[in-house]
C-alpha positions in Angstrom: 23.7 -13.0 3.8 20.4 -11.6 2.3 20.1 -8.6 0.6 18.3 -6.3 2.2 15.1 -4.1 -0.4 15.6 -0.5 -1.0 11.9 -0.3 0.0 9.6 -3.3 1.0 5.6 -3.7 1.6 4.1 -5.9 4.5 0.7 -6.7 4.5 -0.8 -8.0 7.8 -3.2 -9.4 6.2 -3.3 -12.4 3.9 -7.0 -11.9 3.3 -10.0 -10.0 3.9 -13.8 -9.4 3.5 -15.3 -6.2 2.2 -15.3 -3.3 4.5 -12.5 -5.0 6.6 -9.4 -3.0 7.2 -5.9 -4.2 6.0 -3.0 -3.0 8.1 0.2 -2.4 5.8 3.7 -1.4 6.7 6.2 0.4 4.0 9.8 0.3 5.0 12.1 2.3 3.4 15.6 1.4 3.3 17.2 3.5 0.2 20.4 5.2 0.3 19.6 7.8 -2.3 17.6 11.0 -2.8 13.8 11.1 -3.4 11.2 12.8 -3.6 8.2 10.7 -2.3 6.7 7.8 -2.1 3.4 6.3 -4.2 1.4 3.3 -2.7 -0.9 1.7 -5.2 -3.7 -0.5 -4.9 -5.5 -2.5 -7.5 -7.9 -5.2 -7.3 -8.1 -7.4 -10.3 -10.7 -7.2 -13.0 -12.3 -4.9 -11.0 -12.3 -0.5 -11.3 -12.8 -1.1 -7.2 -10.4 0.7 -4.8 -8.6 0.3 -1.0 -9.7 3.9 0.7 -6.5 4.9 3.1 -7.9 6.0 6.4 -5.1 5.6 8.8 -1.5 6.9 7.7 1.5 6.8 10.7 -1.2 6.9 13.6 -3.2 9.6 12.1 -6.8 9.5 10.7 -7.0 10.6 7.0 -9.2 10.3 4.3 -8.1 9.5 0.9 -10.5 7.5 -1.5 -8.2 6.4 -3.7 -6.1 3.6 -4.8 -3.0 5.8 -5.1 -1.6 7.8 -2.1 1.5 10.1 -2.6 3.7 11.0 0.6 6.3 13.9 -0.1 9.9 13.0 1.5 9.2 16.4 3.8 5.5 14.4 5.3 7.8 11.5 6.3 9.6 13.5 9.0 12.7 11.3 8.2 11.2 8.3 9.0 11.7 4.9 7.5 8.5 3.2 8.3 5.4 4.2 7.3 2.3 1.8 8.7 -1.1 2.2 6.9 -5.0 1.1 7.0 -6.8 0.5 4.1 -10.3 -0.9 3.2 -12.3 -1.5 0.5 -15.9 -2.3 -0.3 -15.7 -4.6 -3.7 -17.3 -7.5 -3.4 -15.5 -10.7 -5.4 -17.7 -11.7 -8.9 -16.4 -15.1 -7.7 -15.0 -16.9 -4.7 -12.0 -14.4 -4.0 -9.9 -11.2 -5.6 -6.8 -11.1 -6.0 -5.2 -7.3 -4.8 -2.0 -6.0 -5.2 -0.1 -2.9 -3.5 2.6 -1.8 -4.7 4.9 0.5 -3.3 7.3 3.0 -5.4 9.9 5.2 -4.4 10.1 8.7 -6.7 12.9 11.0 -8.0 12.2 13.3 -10.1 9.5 11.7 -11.4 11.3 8.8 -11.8 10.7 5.1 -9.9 14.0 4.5 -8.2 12.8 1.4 -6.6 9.4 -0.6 -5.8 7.9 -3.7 -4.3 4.6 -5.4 -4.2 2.5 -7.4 -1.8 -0.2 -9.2 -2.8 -3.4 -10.0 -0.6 -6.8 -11.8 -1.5 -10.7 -10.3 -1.1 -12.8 -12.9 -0.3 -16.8 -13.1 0.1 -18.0 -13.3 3.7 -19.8 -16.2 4.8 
């Protein structure tokens, strides 16, 4: 029997081109009281960053590599599906990204995971 992850982060995507959209899914499976939830985006040697335009169905638009949902914005519930993109362009032949998700209480991480996904040049 496995284990199930207090909180766990899909990525649809293995890989991607600039100004391609990555489709993520945050499922949150923690017993415990928080406060919200962080999802975090870096791209490696790089001060790039994912923009979020898509949170639960719902056009937003947040240019930054760190979005913040309070408990009370979830609505109670436990899976959270988002759409990111990015326009870096890799030095080389790819970049390596990670997004990593973090559940908070009281300004506290109470539990986290991380994806990982790769930017690659287009063709």
């Amino acid at each position: 029997m496995s284990e199930q992850k207090q909180v766990s982060i899909l990525l649809a995507e293995s890989s991607l081109a600039a100004g391609e959209d990555l489709h993520g899914t945050v499922v949150i499976n923690y017993p415990g009281r928080f406060d919200s939830l962080v999802i975090n985006s870096q791209i490696e040697n790089s001060s790039d960053v994912f923009s979020y335009a898509n949170l639960n169905g719902k056009k937003i638009k947040h240019p930054y590599a760190r979005l913040s949902i309070f408990k009370t914005e979830l609505g109670g519930r436990t899976t959270i599906e988002f759409t990111a993109s990015t326009n870096h362009i890799p030095a080389g032949d790819h970049s390596s990204v990670k997004f990593r998700v973090s559940i908070i209480q009281e300004h506290k991480e109470v539990a986290s995971d991380i994806a990982y996904a790769k930017i690659v040049k287009r063709a």
